[in-house]
C-alpha positions as CSV (number, residue, x, y, z in Angstrom):
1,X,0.0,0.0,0.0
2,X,3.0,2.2,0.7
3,X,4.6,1.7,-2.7
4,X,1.2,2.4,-4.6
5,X,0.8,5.4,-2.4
6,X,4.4,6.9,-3.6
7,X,3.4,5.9,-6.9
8,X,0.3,7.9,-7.2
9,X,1.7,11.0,-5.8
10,X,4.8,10.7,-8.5
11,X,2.4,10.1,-11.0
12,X,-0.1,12.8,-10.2
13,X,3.2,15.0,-10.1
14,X,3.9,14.5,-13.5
15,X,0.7,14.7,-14.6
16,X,0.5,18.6,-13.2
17,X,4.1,19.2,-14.9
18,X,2.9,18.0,-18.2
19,X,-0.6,19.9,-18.2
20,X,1.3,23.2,-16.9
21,X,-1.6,22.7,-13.3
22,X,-0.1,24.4,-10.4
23,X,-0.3,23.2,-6.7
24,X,-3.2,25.7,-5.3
25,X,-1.8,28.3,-2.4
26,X,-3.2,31.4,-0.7
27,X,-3.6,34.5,-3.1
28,X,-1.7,37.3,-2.5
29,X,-3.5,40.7,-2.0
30,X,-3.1,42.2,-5.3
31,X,-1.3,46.1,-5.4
32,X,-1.6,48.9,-7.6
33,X,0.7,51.9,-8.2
34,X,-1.0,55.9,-7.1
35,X,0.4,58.8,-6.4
36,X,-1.0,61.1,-3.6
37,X,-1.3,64.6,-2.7
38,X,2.5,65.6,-2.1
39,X,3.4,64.1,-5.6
40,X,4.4,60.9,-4.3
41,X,4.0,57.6,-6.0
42,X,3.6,54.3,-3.4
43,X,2.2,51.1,-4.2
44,X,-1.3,50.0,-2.0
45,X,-3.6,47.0,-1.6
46,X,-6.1,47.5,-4.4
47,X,-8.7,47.1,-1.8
48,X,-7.2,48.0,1.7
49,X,-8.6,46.5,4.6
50,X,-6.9,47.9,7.3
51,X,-6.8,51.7,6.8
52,X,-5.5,53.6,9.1
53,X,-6.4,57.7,9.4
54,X,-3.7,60.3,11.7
55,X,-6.2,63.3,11.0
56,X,-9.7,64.3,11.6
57,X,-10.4,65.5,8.6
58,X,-9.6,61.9,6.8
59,X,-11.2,60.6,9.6
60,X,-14.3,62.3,8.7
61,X,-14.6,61.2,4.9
62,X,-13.5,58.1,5.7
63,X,-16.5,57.3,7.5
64,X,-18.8,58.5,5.2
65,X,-16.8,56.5,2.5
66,X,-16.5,52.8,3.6
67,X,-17.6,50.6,6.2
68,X,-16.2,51.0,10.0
69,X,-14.8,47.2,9.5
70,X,-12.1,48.8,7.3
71,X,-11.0,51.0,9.4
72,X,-8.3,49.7,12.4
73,X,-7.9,53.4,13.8
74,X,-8.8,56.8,13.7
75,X,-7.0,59.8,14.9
76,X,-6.6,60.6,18.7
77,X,-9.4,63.3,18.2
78,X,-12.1,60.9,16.7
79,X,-15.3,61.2,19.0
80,X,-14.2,65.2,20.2
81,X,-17.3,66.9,18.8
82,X,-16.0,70.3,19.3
83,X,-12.9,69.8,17.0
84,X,-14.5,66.9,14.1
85,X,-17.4,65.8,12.9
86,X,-17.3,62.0,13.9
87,X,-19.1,61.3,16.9
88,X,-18.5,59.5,20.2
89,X,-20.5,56.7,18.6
90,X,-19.4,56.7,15.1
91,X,-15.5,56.1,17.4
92,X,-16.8,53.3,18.8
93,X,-18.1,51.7,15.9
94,X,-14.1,51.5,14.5
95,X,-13.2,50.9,18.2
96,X,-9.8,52.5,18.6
97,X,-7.8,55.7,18.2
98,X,-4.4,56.5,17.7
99,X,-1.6,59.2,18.4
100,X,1.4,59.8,16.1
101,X,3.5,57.1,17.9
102,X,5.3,55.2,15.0
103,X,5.7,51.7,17.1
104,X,1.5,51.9,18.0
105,X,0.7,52.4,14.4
106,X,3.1,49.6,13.3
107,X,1.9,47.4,15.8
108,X,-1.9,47.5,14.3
109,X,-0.7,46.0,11.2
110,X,-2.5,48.4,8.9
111,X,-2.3,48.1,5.2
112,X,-2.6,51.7,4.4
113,X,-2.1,55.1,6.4
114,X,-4.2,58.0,5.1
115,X,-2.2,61.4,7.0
116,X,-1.7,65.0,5.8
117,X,0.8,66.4,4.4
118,X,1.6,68.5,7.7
119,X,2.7,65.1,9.1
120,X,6.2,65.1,10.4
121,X,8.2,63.9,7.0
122,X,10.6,61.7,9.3
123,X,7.0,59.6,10.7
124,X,6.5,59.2,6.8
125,X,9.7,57.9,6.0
126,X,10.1,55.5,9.2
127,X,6.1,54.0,8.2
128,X,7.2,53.8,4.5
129,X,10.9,51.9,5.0
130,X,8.5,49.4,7.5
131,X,6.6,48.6,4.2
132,X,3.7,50.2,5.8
133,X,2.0,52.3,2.2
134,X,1.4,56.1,3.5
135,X,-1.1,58.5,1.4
136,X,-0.2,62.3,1.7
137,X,-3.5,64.0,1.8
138,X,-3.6,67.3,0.8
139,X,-4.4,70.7,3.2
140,X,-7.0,72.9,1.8
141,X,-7.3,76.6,1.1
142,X,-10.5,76.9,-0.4
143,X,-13.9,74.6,-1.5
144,X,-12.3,73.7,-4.8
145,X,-9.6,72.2,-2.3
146,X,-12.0,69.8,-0.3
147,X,-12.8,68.4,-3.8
148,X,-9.7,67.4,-4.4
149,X,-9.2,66.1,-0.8
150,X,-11.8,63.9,-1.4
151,X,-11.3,62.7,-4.6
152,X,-7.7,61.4,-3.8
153,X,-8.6,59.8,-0.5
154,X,-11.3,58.4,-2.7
155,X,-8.4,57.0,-5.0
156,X,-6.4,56.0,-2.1
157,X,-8.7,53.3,-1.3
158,X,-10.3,52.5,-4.6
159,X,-13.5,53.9,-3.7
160,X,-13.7,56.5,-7.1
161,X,-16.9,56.4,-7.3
162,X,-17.9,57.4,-3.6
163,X,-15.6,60.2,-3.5
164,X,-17.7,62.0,-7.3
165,X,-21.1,61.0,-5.2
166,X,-19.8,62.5,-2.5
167,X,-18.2,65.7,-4.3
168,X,-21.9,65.6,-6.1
169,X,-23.8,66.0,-2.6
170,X,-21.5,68.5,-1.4
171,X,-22.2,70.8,-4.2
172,X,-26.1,70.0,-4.2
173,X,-26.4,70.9,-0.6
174,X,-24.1,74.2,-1.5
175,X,-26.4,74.8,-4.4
176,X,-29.5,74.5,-2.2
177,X,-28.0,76.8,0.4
178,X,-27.0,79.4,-2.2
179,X,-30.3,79.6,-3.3
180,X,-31.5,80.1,0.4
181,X,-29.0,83.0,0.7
182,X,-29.6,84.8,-2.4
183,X,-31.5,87.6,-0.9
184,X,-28.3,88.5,0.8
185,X,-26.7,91.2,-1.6
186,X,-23.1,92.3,-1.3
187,X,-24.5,95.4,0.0
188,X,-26.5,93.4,3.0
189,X,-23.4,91.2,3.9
190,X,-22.5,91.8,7.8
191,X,-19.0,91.2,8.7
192,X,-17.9,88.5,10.8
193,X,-14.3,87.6,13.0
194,X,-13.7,84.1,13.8
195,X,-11.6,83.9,17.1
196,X,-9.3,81.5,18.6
197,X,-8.0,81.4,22.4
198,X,-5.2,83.1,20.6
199,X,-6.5,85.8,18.3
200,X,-8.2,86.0,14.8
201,X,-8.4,83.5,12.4
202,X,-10.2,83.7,8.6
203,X,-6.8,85.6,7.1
204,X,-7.3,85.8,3.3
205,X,-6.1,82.8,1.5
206,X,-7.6,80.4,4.1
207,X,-10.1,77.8,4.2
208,X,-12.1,79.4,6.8
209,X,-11.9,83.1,4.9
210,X,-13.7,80.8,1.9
211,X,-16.8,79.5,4.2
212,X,-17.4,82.9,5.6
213,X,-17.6,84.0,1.9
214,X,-19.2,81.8,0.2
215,X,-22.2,82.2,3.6
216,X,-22.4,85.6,2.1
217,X,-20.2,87.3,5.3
218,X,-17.6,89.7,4.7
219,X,-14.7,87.8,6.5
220,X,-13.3,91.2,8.8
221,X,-9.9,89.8,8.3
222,X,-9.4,89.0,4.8
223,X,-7.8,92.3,4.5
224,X,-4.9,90.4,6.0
225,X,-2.7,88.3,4.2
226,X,-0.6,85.3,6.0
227,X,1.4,83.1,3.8
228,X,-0.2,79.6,3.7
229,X,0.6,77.5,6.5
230,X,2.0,80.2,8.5
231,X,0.5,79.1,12.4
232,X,0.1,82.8,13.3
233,X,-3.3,84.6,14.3
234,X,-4.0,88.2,13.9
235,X,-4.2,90.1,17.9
236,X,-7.6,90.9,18.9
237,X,-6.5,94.6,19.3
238,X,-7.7,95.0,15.7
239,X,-11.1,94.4,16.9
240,X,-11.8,98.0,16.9
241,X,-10.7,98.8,13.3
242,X,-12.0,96.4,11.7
243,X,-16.0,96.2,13.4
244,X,-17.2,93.2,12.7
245,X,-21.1,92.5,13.3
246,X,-20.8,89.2,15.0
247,X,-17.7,87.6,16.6
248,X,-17.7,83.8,16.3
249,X,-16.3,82.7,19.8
250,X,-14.3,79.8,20.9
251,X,-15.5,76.9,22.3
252,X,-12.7,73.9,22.2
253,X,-10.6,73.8,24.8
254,X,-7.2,73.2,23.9
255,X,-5.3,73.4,26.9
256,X,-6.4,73.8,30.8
257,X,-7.6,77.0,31.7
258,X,-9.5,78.1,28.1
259,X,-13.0,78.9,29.7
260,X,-15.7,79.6,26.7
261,X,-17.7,82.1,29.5
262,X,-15.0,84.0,30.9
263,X,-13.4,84.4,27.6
264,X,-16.6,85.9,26.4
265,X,-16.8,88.5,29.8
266,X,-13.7,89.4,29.0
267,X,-14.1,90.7,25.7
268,X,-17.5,92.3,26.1
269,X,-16.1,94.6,29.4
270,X,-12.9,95.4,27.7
271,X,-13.0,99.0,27.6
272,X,-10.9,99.5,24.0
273,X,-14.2,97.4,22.9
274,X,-17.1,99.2,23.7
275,X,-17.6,100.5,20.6
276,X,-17.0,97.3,18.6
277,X,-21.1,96.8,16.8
278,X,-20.9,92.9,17.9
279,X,-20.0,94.0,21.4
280,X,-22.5,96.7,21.5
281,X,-25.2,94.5,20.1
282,X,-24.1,91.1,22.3
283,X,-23.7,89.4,19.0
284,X,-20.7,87.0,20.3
285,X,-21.5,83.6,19.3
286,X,-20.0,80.3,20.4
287,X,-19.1,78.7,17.3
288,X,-17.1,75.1,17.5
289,X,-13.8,74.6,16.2
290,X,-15.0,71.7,13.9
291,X,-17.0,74.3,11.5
292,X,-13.4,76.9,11.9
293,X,-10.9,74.1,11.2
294,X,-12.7,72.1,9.0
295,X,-11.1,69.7,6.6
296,X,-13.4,67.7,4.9
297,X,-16.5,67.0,2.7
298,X,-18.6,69.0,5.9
299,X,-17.2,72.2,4.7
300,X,-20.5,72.3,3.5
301,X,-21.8,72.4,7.2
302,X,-19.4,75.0,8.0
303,X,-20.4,77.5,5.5
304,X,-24.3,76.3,6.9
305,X,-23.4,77.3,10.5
306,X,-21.8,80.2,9.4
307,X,-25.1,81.6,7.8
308,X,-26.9,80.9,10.8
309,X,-24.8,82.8,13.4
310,X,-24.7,85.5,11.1
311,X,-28.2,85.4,9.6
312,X,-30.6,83.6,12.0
313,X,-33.5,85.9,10.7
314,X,-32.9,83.9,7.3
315,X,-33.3,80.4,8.8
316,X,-36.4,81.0,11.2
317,X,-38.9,78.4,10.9
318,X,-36.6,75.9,9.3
């Protein structure tokens, strides 16, 4: 029985040389060559599995792209509703965030790493010589740069078509709240400051200067030009020169000590702002960081939010 045994394998053997068969084994995952936002080309899984996001904003459209099974880890500020748009539930549903500690994202195993291209260009380098695929994902100015933040994240995972339906909705909902606006003439437009803990943000040339705009507000501090990616905020001493009609306060706390109320004390019994219309009218409105800092396909509800607290006559009865 032995011998016949040996002889059947040797035989079936030859048989699969002759007829070119191959011995079955587990299939590889199956790559494909992008290149991302920075200019990069990498090679990634042609349907990654385990995606991993370092930012909020990708953590946003990634959730509204693909299912939270896909996902090993969002960034550290997934679930903060003050600073993103993905909610304490929506966190859980993935399960686990992550900091920018190179051995805690290499120990998850993921397949690809969606960050921005603010990320530290030594983390990049140590992920990529792991053999860990990193997508560079692109900071945006304006609108027209959300789209194409989408639309390569979109690519990044091989979900094209996604990131056009998603692009599509954006600009629905933007058409739909244009037409809502329309009665708003340039000559109506009330001017509007965003603040930080730290002074005034909205600078021409930034995102946040764009959805004040496009919600029909003159943004009081597009007058000033900082070059892109500069972190520096205009002081609040120009409150008085440049008037705005309604400041847009601060409400995420970034450190101990930044108190939303006393903050908002402080600036309406300054003395040098007395005469300052939003401070003479009480027109200081807590507005969250996630509409100010926004990074993703909700730009759309930024510009929204920034209509009402400027226009809340407009929006009465909705």
């Amino acid at each position: 029985m032995r011998k016949l045994f040996s002889f059947l394998c040797v035989f079936l053997l030859g048989v699969c040389f002759l007829t070119g068969c191959t011995i079955s084994k587990e299939p590889t995952e199956q790559m494909r060559t992008i290149t991302d936002d920075a200019g990069r080309e990498l090679r990634v899984p042609l349907h990654p599995k385990r995606i991993m996001s370092l930012t909020y904003g990708t953590d946003e459209i990634l959730m509204d792209m693909v299912k939270p099974d896909r996902i090993v880890a969002l960034s550290k500020y997934a679930g903060d509703t003050d600073i993103t748009f993905v909610t304490p539930q929506m966190r859980d549903q993935v399960g686990r965030t992550i900091d920018m500690e190179p051995e805690s994202i290499i120990s998850l195993n993921p397949d690809l790493v969606i960050a921005s291209i603010s990320v530290p260009t030594q983390m990049v380098k140590l992920l990529s010589d792991s053999g860990i695929p990193v997508y560079m994902s692109c900071i945006a100015y304006d609108y027209e740069g959300i789209e194409t933040k989408v639309r390569g994240l979109a690519k990044a995972i091989h979900e094209e078509d996604k990131g056009e339906q998603m692009v599509q909705a954006m600009n629905d909902r933007l058409a739909a709240l244009e037409d809502k606006l329309s009665g708003i003439t340039p000559d109506k437009e009330r001017v509007a400051l965003g603040l930080s803990w730290r002074g005034i943000l909205g600078k021409k040339g930034t995102l946040f200067c764009d959805v004040l705009e496009r919600a029909h507000v003159k943004d009081g501090a597009s007058v000033y030009t900082v070059p892109k990616g500069a972190d520096a905020y205009l002081s609040n001493e120009l409150l008085p020169k440049i008037n705005p009609d309604v400041i847009l306060l601060p409400v995420w706390r970034v450190k101990d000590g930044d108190d939303q109320e006393k903050f908002a004390h402080d600036l309406a019994s300054n003395p040098a702002f007395q005469d300052v219309t939003a401070v003479k009218e009480g027109h200081l409105i807590p507005f969250p960081e996630k509409y100010k800092y926004v990074m993703s396909h909700h730009v759309v509800d930024s510009i929204e939010a920034a209509a009402k607290a400027v226009y809340p006559e407009v929006f009465e009865g909705d």
